[in-house]
N, C-alpha and C positions, 0 to 999 in steps of 0.2 A: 670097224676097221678090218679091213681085206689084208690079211699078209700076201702080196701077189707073187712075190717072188724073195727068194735068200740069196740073189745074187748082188754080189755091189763091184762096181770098178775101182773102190779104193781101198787103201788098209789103211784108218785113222787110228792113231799111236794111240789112243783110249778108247776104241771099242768092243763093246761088251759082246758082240754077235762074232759067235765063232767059226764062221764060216767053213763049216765042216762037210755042209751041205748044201747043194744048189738045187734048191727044187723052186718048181713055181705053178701057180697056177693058170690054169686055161679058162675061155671064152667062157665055154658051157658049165663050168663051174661055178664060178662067180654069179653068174645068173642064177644056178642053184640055192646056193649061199643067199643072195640078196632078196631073191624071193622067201625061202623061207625064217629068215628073221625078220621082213616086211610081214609075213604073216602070223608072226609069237608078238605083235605091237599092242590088238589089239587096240581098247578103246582111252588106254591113259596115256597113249601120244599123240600130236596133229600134225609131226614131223618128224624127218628123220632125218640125219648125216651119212656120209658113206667117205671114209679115207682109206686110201690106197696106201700101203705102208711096206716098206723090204726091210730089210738090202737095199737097194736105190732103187725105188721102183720103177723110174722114166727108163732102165735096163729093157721094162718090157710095154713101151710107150706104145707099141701099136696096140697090144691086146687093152689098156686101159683107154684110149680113144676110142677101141670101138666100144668098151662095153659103158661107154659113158654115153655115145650117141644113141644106143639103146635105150639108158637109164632117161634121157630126154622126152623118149617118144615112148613109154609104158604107161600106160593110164592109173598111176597110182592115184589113189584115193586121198592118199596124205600129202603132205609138202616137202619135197625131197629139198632140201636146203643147198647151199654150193657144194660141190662135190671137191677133196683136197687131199693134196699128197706134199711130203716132206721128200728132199729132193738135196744133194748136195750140187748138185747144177752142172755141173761139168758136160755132163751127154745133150744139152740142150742145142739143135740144131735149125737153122731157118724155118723149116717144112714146122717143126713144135715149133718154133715163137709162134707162126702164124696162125696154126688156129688154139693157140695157148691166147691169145690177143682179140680175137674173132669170139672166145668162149669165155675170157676175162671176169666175165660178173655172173658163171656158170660153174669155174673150175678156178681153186684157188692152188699154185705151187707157193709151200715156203719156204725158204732159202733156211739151210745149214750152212753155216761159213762163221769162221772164229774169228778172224780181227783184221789185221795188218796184213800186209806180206808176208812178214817172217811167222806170225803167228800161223796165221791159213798153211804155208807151207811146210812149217812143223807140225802141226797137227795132221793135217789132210794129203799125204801122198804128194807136196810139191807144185799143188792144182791152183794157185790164184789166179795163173794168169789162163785159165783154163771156164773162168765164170764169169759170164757177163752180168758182174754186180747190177750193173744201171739199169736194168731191164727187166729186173722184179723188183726194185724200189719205182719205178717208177709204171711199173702193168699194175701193183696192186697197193699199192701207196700205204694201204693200211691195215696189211698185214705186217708183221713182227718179224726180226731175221733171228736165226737161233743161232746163239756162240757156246759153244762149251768149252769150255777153262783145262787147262790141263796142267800138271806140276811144272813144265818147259815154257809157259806163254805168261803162269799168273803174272812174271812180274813185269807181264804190257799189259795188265789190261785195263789199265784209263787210257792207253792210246789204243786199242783195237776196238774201244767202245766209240771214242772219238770216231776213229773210223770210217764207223759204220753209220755214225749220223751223217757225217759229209759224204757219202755213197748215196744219203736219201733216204733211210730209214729213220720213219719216227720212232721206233722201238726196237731195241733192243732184249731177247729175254736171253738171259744165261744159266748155266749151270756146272757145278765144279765137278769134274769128270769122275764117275766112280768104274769100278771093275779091281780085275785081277792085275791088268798088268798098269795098274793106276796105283803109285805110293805117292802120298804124302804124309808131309812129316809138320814139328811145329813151327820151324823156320816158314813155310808158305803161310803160317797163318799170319806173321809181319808182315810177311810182304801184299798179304790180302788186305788188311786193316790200312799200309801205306797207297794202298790203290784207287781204296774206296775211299781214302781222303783226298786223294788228288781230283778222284772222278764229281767229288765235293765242291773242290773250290772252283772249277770247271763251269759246274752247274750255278753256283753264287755268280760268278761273276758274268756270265752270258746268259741267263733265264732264258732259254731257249723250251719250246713246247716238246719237248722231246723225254722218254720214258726209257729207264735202264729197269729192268726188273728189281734188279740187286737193291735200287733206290726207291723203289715205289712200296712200299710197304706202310698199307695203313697200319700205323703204330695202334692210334685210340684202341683197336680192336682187342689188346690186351684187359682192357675193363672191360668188355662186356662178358657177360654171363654165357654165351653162346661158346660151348667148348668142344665141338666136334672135332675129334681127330682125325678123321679119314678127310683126305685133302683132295678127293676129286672123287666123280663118280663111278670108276672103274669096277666094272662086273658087276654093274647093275642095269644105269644108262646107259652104259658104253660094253660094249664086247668086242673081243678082237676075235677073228676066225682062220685058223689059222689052215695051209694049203690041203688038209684032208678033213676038213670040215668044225674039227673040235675047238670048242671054244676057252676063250682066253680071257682074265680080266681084263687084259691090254697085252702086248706085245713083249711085256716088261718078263708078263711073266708065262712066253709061251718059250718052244725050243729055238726059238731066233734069237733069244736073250738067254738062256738059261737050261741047262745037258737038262735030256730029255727025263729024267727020275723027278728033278726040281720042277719043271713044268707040269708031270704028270700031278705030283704033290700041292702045287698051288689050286688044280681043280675041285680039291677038298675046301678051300677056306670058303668060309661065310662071308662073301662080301658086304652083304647085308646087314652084316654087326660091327657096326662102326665101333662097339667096344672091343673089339679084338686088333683095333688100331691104335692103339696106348698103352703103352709099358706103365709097369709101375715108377722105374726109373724118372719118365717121362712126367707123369702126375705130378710129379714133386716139383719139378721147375715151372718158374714164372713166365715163361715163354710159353705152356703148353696150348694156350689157347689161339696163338698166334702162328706158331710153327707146324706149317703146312708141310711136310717133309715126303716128300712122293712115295707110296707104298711102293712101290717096283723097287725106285731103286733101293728103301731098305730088304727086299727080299732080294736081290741082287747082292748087293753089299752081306750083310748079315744071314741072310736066309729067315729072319723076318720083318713079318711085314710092319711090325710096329715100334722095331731097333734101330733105331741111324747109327750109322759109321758115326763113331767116334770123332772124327776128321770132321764132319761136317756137320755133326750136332756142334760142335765148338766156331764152326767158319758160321752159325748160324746165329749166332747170339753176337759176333762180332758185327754181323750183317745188321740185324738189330741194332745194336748202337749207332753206328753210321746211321742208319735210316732217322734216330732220335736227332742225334748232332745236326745234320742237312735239314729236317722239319723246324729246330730250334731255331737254328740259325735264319729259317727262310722268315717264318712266323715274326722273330723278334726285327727283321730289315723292313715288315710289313705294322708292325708293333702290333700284333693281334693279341689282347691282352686273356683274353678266354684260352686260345689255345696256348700261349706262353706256360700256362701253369697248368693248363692240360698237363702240355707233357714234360713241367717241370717237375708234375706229381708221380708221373711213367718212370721217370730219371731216377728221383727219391725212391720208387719202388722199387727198382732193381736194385740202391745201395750201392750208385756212383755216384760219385764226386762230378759235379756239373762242369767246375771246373779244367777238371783233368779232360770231360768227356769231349768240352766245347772247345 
């Protein structure tokens, strides 16, 4: 991941990047950068990624065309996989559709955009009618659009999910907004649990092939024995670089997310020791082998990496149960007797009432 620049044209009412600073990176830089962590690869890759990441990086859309038609015509040895940027869409003009369309199955954009009209426009600067939805569901059909929840929209969000399926997205991923100038409180977690029951009977009743993150969770995974707590590969496989070359687990936790003392600080952790991604706290619940909880944003949140906000260790286990309820219910219309008691056994473990749950 390239930080290319810390500029963005929006102020989203939950973002964690404090734009204090506009820096960005140039041509001859980037080409620095990607050569020499193409050459730390070495012989235990055959491939590599490259994501362009801000602020809103299409800000600086020429300099990432050219250094992408570059990346095209370099004799690398390995397999440079698509090349992809997260984008909240707004700057997007004829000249980028066209060879954003022309480089389609070369260069992935994925859509940030929270829901609805009113949702997008509380959240995002007032920008709905500012992004043409139709034209990244349907340039790259099966990529994911990203929604992020915030305390003002949770209680649309089975219609901002709706949405975003009738906009032509098969997938939906989401996530509940964290930072400083993010409060929740435990009123949101009703109305989160009423959301994800509506987004429930939604899904029962139109079986439609479509994926909400929030709903897609393999439950079984709580029996097995596999209990790695680090929930992605950050500062290991993946490095972010950020515009004076230093490197970052991810972006989460360089100075575009986090005052420059916190960024310096997280270049001490061992990412490598996926034991330093577990609380003891954490140990003790039944969920530890299932809750993937992204290290950034506990170091964001808490300042570590292996503490979740309080708010969302708790929206997390509600998320769970929904996930059980929607399985049972799907299982039991298909009469699948194996899984019925699968996860009638998951249910019993947690020490809910089936009843109450279903």
């Amino acid at each position: 991941m390239l930080l290319v620049t810390y500029k963005c044209n929006l102020h989203c009412s939950y973002c964690y990047e404090p734009k204090l600073a506009f820096h960005q990176m140039n041509v001859q830089r980037m080409k620095e950068y990607i050569i020499a962590q193409y050459e730390k690869l070495g012989n235990d890759y055959d491939s590599f990624e490259i994501q362009f990441m801000g602020g809103e990086p299409l800000m600086v859309f020429p300099m990432i065309k050219e250094i992408s038609e570059w990346l095209w015509q370099y004799p690398f040895e390995k397999d440079l996989k698509v090349l992809f940027a997260p984008t909240n869409g707004t700057l997007l003009n004829d000249d980028m559709k066209q060879w954003l369309v022309t480089n389609k199955n070369r260069f992935c954009l994925g859509l940030s955009f929270d829901g609805d009209f009113s949702m997008q426009n509380m959240n995002r600067s007032d920008s709905f009618r500012d992004v043409d939805i139709k034209f990244f569901s349907h340039t790259w059909p099966d990529q994911s659009v990203k929604m992020t929840i915030s305390p003002q929209t949770i209680t649309k969000l089975a219609d901002g999910v709706s949405f975003l399926f009738n906009a032509g997205f098969r997938d939906v991923v989401a996530d509940l907004a964290v930072g400083e100038s993010v409060h929740w409180d435990a009123i949101h977690l009703n109305i989160l649990k009423c959301q994800l029951d509506s987004l429930i009977d939604h899904i029962i009743q139109n079986h439609k092939e479509s994926h909400f993150s929030l709903l897609d969770i393999s439950i079984e995974e709580i029996l097995s024995n596999v209990k790695d707590s680090k929930a992605c590969s950050c500062g290991e496989d993946f490095i972010c670089i950020d515009i004076d070359g230093k490197e970052y687990a991810c972006h989460l936790f360089s100075p575009i997310a986090c005052d420059k003392q916190k960024a310096d600080k997280s270049r001490e952790i061992d990412f490598a020791n996926h034991n330093l991604f577990s609380s003891a706290q954490c140990n003790k619940c039944l969920l530890k082998g299932i809750c993937k909880r992204c290290a950034g944003m506990n170091y964001i949140s808490t300042g570590n990496v292996a503490e979740p906000d309080a708010f969302q260790c708790n929206a997390f286990k509600l998320i769970f149960l929904a996930n059980c309820k929607l399985q049972y219910l799907l299982v039991t219309s298909s009469n699948d007797t194996n899984r019925i008691h699968m996860i009638e056994n998951i249910i019993e473990s947690l020490s809910v009432n089936k009843k109450e749950l279903i």
